[in-house]
C-alpha positions in Angstrom: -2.7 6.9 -2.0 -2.9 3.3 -2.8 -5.2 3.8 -6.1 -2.4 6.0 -7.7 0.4 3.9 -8.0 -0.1 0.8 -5.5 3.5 -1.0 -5.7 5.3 2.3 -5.8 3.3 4.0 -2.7 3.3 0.5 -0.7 7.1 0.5 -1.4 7.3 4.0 -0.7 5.5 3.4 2.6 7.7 0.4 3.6 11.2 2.5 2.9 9.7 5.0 5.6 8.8 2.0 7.9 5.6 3.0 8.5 4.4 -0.3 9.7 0.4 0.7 9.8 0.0 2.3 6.9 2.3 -0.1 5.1 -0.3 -3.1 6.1 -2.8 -0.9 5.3 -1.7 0.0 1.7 -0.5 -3.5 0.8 -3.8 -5.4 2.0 -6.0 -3.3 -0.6 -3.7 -3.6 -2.9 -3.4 -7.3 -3.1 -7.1 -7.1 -2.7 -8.0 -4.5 -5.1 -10.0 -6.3 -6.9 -12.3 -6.1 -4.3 -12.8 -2.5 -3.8 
C-alpha cells in the first residue's frame, strides 16, 4: 500500500487510527530509500 501513494495511504491509515499499520506504513516510508 505504502509504494502507491506513501503520504496519502500513511495519512489515510492515521485518520482510521490504525496504530500498527500506521507505524508500519510511515517507517518504510521515511525509509524508502532503503527498500
Amino acid at each position: 500500500m505504502c509504494m502507491l501513494n506513501n503520504r496519502t495511504v500513511c495519512t489515510n491509515l492515521y485518520s482510521y487510527k490504525v496504530y500498527l499499520l500506521e507505524m508500519i506504513c510511515l517507517y518504510k516510508c521515511n525509509h524508502a530509500a532503503l527498500f
